[in-house]
C-alpha positions as CSV (number, residue, x, y, z in Angstrom):
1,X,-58.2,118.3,-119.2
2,X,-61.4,118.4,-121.2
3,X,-62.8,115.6,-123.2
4,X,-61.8,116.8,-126.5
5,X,-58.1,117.3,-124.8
6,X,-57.6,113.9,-123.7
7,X,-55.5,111.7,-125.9
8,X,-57.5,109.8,-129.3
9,X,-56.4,106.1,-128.3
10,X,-57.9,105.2,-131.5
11,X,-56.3,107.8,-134.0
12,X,-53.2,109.6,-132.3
13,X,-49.7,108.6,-133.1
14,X,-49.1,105.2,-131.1
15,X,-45.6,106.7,-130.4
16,X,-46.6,110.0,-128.9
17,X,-50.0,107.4,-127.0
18,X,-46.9,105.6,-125.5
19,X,-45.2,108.5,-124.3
20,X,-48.4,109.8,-122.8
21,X,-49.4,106.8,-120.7
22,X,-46.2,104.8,-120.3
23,X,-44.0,107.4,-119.1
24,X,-46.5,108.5,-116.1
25,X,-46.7,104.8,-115.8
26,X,-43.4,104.2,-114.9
27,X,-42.7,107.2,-113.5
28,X,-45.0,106.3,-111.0
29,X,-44.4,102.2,-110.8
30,X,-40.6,103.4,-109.9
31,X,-41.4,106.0,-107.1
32,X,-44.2,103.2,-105.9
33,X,-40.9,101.3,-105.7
34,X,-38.8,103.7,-103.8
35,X,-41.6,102.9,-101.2
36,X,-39.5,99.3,-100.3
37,X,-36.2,101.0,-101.4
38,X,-36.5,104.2,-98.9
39,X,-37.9,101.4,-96.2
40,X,-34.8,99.4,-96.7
41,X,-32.0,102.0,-96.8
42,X,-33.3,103.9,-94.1
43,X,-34.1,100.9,-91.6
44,X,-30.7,99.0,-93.0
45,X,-28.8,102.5,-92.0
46,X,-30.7,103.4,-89.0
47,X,-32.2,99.9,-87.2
48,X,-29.3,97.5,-88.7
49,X,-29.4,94.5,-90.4
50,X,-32.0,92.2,-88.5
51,X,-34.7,94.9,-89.4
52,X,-34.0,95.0,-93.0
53,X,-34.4,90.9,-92.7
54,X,-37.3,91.9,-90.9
55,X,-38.9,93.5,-93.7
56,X,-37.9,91.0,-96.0
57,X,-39.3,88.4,-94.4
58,X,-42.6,90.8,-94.5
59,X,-42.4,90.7,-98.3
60,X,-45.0,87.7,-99.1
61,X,-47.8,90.1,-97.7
62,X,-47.2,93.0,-99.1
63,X,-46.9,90.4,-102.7
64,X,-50.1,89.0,-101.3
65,X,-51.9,92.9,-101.1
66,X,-50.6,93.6,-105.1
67,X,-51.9,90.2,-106.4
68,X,-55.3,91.2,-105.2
69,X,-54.6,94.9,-106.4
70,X,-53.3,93.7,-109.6
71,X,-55.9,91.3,-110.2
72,X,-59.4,94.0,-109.9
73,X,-57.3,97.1,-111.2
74,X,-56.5,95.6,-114.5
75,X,-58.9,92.7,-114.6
76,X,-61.3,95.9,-114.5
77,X,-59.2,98.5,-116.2
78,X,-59.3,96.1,-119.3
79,X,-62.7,95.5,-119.6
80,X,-63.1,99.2,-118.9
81,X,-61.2,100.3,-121.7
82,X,-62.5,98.0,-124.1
83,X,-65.7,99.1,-123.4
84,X,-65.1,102.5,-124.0
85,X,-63.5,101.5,-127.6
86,X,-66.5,99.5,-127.8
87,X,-68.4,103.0,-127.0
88,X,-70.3,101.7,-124.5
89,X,-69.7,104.1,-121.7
90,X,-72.2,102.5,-119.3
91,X,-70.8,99.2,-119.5
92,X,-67.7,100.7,-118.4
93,X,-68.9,102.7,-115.7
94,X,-70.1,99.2,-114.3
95,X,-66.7,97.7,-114.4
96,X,-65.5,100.5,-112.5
97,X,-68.2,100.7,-109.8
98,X,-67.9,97.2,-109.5
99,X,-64.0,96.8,-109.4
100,X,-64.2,99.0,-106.6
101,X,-66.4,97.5,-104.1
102,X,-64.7,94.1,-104.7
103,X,-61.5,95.3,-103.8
104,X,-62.9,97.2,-100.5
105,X,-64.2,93.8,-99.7
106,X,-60.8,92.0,-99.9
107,X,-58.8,94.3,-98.9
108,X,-61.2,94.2,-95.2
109,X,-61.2,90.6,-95.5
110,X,-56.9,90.5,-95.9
111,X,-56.2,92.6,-92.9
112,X,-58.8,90.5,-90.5
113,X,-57.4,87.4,-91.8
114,X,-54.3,88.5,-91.3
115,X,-54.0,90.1,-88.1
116,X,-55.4,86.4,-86.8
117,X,-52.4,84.4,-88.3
118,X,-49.8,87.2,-88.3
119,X,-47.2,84.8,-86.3
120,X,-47.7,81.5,-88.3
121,X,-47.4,83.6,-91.6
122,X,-44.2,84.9,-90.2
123,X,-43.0,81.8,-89.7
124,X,-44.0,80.2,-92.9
125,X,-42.2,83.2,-94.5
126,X,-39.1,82.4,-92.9
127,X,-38.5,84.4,-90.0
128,X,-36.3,83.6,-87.5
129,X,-36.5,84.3,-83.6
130,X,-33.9,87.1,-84.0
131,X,-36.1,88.3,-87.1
132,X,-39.5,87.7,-85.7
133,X,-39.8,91.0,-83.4
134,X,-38.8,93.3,-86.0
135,X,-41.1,91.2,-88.9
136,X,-44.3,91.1,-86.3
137,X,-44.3,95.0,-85.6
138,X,-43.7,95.9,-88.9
139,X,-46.8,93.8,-90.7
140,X,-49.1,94.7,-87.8
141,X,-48.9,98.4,-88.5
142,X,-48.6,98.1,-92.3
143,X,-51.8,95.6,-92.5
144,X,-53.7,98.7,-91.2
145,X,-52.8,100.3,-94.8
146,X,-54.4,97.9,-96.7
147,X,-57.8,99.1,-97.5
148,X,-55.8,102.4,-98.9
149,X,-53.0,100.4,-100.7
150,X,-55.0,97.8,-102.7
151,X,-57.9,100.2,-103.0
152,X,-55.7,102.6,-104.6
153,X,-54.0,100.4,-107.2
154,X,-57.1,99.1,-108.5
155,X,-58.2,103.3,-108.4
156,X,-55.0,104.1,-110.4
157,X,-55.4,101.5,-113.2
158,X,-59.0,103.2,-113.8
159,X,-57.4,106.6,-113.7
160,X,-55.2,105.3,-116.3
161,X,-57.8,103.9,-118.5
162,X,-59.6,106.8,-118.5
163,X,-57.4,109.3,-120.1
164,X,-55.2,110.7,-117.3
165,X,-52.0,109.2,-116.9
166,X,-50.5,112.0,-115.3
167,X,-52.9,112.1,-112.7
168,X,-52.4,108.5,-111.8
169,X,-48.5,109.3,-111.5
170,X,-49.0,111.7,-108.9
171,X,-51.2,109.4,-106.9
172,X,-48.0,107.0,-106.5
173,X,-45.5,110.6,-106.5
174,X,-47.5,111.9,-103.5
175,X,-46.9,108.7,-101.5
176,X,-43.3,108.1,-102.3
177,X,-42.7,111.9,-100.7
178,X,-44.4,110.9,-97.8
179,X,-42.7,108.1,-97.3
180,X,-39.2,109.6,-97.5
181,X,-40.0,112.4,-95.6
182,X,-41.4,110.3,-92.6
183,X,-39.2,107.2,-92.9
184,X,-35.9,109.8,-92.1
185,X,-38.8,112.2,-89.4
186,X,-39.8,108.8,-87.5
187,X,-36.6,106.8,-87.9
188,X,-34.0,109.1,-87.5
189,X,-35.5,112.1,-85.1
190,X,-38.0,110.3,-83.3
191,X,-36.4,107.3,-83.0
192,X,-38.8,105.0,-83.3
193,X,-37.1,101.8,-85.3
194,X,-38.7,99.8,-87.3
195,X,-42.4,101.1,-86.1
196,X,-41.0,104.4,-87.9
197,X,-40.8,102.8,-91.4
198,X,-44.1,101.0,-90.9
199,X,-46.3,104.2,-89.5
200,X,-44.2,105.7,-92.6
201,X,-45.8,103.5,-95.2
202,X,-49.2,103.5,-93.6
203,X,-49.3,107.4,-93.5
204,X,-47.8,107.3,-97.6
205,X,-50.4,104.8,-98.5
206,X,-53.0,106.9,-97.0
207,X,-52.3,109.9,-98.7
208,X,-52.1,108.1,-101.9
209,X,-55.7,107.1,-101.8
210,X,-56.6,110.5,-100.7
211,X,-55.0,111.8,-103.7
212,X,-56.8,109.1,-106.3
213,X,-60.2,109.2,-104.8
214,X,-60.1,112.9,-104.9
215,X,-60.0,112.4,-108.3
216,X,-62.9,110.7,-109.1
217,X,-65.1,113.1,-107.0
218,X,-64.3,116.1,-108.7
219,X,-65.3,116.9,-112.1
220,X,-62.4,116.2,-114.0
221,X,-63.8,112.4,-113.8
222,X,-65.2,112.1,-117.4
223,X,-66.3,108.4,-115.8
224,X,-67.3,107.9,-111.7
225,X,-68.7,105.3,-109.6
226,X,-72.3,105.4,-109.4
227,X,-74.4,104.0,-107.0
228,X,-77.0,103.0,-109.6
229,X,-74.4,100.6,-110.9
230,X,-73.5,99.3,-107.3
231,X,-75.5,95.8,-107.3
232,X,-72.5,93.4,-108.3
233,X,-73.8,90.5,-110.7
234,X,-71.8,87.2,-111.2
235,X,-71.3,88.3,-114.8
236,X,-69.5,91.0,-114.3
237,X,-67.3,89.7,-111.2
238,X,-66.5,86.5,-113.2
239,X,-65.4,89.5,-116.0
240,X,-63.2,91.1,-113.9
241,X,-61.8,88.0,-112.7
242,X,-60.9,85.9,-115.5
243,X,-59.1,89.1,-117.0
244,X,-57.4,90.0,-113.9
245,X,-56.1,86.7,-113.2
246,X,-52.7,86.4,-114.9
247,X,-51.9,89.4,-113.0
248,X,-53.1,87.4,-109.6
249,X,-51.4,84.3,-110.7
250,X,-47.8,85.5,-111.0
251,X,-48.4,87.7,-107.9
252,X,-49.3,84.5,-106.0
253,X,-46.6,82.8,-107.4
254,X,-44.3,85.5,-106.6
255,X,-45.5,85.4,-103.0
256,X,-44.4,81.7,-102.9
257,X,-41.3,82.3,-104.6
258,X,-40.2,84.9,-101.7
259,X,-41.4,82.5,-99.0
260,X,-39.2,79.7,-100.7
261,X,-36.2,82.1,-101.0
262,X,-36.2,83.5,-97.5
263,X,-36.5,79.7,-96.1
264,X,-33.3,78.9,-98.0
265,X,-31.3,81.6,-97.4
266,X,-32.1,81.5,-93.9
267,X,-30.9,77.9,-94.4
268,X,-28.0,78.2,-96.4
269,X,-26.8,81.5,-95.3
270,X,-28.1,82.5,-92.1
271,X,-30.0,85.7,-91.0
272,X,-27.3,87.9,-92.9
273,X,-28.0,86.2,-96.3
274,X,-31.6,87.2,-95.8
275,X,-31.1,90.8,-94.9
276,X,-28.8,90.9,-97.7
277,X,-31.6,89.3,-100.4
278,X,-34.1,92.1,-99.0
279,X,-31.5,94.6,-100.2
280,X,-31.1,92.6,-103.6
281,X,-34.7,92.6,-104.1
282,X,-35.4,95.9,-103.3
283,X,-32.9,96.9,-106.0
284,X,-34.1,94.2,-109.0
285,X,-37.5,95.5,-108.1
286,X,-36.8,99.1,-108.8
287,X,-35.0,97.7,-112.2
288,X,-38.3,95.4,-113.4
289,X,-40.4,99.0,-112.7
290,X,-39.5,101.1,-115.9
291,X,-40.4,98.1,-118.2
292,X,-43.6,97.1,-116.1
293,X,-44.4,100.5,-116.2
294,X,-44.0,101.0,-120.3
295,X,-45.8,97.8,-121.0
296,X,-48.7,98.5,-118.2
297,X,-48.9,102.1,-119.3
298,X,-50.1,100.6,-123.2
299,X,-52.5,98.3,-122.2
300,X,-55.1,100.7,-122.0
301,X,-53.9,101.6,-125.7
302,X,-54.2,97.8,-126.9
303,X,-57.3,97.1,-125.2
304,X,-59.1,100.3,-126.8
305,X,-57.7,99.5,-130.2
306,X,-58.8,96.1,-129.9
307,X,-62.2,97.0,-129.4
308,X,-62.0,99.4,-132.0
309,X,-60.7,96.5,-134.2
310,X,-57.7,98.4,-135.1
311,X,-55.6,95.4,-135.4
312,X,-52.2,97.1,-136.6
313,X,-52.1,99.5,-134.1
314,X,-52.3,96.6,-131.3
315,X,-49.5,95.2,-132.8
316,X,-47.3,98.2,-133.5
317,X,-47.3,98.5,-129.5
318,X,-46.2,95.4,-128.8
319,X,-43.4,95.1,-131.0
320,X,-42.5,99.0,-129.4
321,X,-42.7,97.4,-126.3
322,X,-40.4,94.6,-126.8
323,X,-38.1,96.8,-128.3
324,X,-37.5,98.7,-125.7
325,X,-38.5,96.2,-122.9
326,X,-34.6,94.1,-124.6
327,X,-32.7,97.4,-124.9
328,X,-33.4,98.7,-120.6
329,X,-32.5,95.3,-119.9
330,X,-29.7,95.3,-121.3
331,X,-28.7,98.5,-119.5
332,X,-29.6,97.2,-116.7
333,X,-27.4,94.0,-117.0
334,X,-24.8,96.1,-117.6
335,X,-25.7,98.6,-114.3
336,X,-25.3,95.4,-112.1
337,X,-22.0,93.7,-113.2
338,X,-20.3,97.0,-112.7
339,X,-21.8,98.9,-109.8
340,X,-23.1,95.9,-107.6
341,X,-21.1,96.9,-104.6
342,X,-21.6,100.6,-104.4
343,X,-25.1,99.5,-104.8
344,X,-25.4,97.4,-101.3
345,X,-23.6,99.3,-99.6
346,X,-26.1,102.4,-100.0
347,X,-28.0,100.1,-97.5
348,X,-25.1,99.5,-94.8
349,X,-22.0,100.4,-95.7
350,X,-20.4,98.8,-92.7
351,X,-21.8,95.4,-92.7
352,X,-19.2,93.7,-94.2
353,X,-20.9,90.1,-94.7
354,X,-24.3,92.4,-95.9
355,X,-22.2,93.6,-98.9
356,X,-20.2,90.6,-99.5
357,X,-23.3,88.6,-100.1
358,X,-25.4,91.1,-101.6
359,X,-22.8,92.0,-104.1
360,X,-22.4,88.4,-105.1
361,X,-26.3,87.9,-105.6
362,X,-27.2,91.1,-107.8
363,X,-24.1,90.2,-110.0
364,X,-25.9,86.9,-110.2
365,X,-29.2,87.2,-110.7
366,X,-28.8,90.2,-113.2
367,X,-26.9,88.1,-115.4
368,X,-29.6,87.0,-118.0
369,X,-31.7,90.3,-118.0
370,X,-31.3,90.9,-121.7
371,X,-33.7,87.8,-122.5
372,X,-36.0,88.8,-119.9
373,X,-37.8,91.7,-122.0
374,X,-39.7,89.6,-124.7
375,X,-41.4,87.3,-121.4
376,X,-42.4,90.6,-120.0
377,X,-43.5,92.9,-122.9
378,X,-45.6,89.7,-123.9
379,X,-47.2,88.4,-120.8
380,X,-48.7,92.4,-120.2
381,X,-49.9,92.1,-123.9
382,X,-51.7,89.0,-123.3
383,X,-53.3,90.6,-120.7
384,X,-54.3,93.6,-122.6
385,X,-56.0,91.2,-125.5
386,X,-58.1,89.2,-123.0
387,X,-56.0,86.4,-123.2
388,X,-55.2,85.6,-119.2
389,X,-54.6,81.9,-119.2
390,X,-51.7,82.4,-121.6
391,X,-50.0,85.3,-120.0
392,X,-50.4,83.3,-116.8
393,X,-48.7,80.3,-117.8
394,X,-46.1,82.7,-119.7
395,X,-45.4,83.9,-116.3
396,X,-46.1,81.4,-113.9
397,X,-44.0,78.8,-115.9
398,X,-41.2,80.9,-115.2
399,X,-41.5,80.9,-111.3
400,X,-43.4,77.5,-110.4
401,X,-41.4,75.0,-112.9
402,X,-38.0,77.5,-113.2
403,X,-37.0,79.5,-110.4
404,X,-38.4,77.4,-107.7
405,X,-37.3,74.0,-108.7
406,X,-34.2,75.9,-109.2
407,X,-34.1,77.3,-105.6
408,X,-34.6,73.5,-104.0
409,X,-32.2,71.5,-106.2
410,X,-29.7,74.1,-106.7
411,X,-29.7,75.1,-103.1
412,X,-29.5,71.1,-102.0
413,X,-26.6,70.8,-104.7
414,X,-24.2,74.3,-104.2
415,X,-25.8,75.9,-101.1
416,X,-26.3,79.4,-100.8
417,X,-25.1,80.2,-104.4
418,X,-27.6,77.5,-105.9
419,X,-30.6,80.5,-104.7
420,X,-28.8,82.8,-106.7
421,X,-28.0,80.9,-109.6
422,X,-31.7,79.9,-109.9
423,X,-32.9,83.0,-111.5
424,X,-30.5,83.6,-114.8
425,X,-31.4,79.5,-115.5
426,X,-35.1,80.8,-115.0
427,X,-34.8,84.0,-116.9
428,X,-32.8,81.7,-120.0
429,X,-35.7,79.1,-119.8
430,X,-38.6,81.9,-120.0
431,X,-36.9,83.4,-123.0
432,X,-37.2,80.3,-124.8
433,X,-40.7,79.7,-123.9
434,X,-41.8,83.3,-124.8
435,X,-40.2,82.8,-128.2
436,X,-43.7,80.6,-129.8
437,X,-46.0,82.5,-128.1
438,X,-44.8,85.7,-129.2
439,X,-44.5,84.3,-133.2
440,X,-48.2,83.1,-132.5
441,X,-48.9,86.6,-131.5
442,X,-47.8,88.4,-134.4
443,X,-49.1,85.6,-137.0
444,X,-52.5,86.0,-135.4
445,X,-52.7,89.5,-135.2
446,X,-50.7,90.0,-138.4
447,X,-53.7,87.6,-140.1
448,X,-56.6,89.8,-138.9
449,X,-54.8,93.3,-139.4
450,X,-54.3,92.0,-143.6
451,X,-57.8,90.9,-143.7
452,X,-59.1,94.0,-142.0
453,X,-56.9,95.7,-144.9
454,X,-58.6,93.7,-147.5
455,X,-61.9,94.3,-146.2
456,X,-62.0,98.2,-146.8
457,X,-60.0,98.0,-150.0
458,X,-62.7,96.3,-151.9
């Protein structure tokens, strides 16, 4: 795709911008999904229920390795982008260079760190004696993959940003394949358990880079790293940073939430609760992907348009994106109440305590997703305008002063069911906070698109 081929983010059709970035984007955020899901049904089906606790009690890292991801791809990928609607293609080429040797350095820094402590992490995240074995072999291999994974995230928000949104679906396509293929080759023929699904993901993850570095050293990279841009300055990590750390935030938070969750259920429901939350999870997960996807797909759209000072087009995305962020949830809602059971059983079918409790929960949990789009649709916005602290507290109010007082005083209260019934009270709750922030988006930005207007009229 040449230059003059690549999409106008600042005179093309928003509609038809949409379509080109969000529909790779969750295209690819759902097959990055399948990576859990595949994991899941083929180690519920083929190592049993203790190794799909196992993974789920594995869950707060891999959170842990997509905060960190999160935080440089699109803490960089915004300024990026602005830049470049700012015309200032150097500036942006800095962003990148420097996005990418911060997240090589974490990423090193996670895996050591994490190898030390790998058994009092477990712990912490809940595993039990029974679930240990099959949690400690699956992290150990699957920390090995996290220079590609994290790397690679913060590579595919760049590739985004820079035009090729097709290019950056295929980074997450090629890894989901792999995965599949090898989860069922290692699992299933070689018989090697739970190491099976974990050599699986490392191999998928590793190919995934492959695919997105390739990218940027060939020459269909209108924007590269360069090593004359390769001395970091305080300025620029602080940049990178402060955008990226709403992102981070709800990640972390997120990471918390799990390890709070997979305490209680191990408490309240035993080691079959938790393998039957991993299966719930890895389904709500797959759900929250085609909305992430749409509203992470226009940010690069919003954040070029707002350094263009195109203030109506900023806004004409996010109200697209609430729109239909409501109406998939709504679907979704729907998908739950009535299919919940042929859903968990795709995981075990004859665990009969697996699909009593994992029924129970996604009917549950899914029950308030038609308020949920609004939070969503404006906490990626705020990112995409350089507002961070806002979409952070958007999110984080949802899981630190909802869902996880929820968890502890519903859980003392009703038990098991008091977990579940945590997240519809949350979802309810975020809806009403969302509701001023998103009027104080659209008066602002409404304000400064109507004096723009009467700016060039006179």
């Amino acid at each position: 795709m040449t230059r003059s081929e690549r999409p106008d983010l600042g005179n093309d059709p928003v509609g038809r911008l949409l379509w080109k970035f969000a529909l790779p984007a969750v295209v690819g955020l759902m097959i990055n999904a399948s990576y859990n899901l595949v994991d899941r049904v083929f180690i519920g089906n083929g190592v049993g229920s203790a190794g799909l606790a196992g993974v789920a009690v594995s869950f707060p890292t891999a959170i842990l390795q997509m905060a960190f991801g999160l935080m440089i791809g699109i803490g960089g990928s915004v300024n990026f982008a602005i830049s470049l609607g700012q015309g200032k293609v150097p500036r942006a080429e800095r962003f990148f260079t420097g996005a990418v040797e911060i997240i090589a350095a974490i990423a090193v820094v996670f895996c050591a760190a994490h190898m030390v402590f790998l058994k009092p992490l477990l712990r912490l995240y809940g595993a039990t004696p029974t679930i240990m074995p099959y949690a400690e072999t699956y992290l150990k291999i699957t920390l090995c993959g996290s220079v590609f994974m994290m790397t690679n995230m913060t590579l595919n928000n760049f590739i985004r940003a820079s035009g090729f949104p097709h290019i950056a679906m295929f980074t997450m396509l090629i890894g989901a394949v792999a995965n599949t293929i090898l989860d069922a080759l290692f699992i299933f023929v070689f018989h090697w358990g739970i190491a099976g699904a974990a050599y699986a993901t490392l191999a998928a993850q590793a190919a995934s880079f492959c695919w997105a570095l390739s990218f940027f050293l060939s020459s269909k990279a209108p924007y590269r790293f360069r090593a004359k841009y390769a001395r970091l300055s305080l300025k620029m990590v602080s940049a990178i940073c402060f955008v990226g750390t709403a992102p981070f935030m709800i990640q972390l938070a997120n990471g918390l939430m799990q390890t709070i969750i997979n305490n209680s259920l191990a408490l309240y429901g035993g080691d079959a609760a938790v393998s039957a939350m991993g299966a719930t999870i890895a389904v709500t997960v797959l759900l929250f992907m085609p909305v992430i996807g749409l509203c992470e797909g226009s940010q690069p759209v919003v954040s070029f348009n707002l350094g263009a000072r195109n203030y109506g087009r900023v806004l004409k995305v996010y109200r697209t994106n609430i729109a239909v962020s409501t109406l998939f949830f709504i679907v979704s809602c729907a998908i739950l109440q009535l299919f919940a059971p042929q859903i968990i059983r795709v995981f075990n079918k004859g665990d009969a305590e697996l699909i009593r409790i994992g029924t129970h929960s996604l009917k549950i949990i899914g029950a308030m997703y038609p308020l949920v789009g609004l939070s969503v649709a404006t906490t990626f916005f705020l990112q995409a305008v350089r507002s961070p602290r806002m979409a952070a507290f958007l999110a984080l109010s949802r899981q630190l002063l909802f869902v996880i007082p929820g968890i502890v005083l519903l859980g003392r209260r009703i038990g098991l069911n008091g977990v579940f019934y945590a997240f519809p009270l949350a979802d309810a709750l975020g809806f009403l906070v969302a509701i001023p922030v998103a009027v104080h988006l659209f008066r602002k930005f409404g304000a400064m698109h109507r004096s723009q207007q009467q700016e060039i009229s006179r």
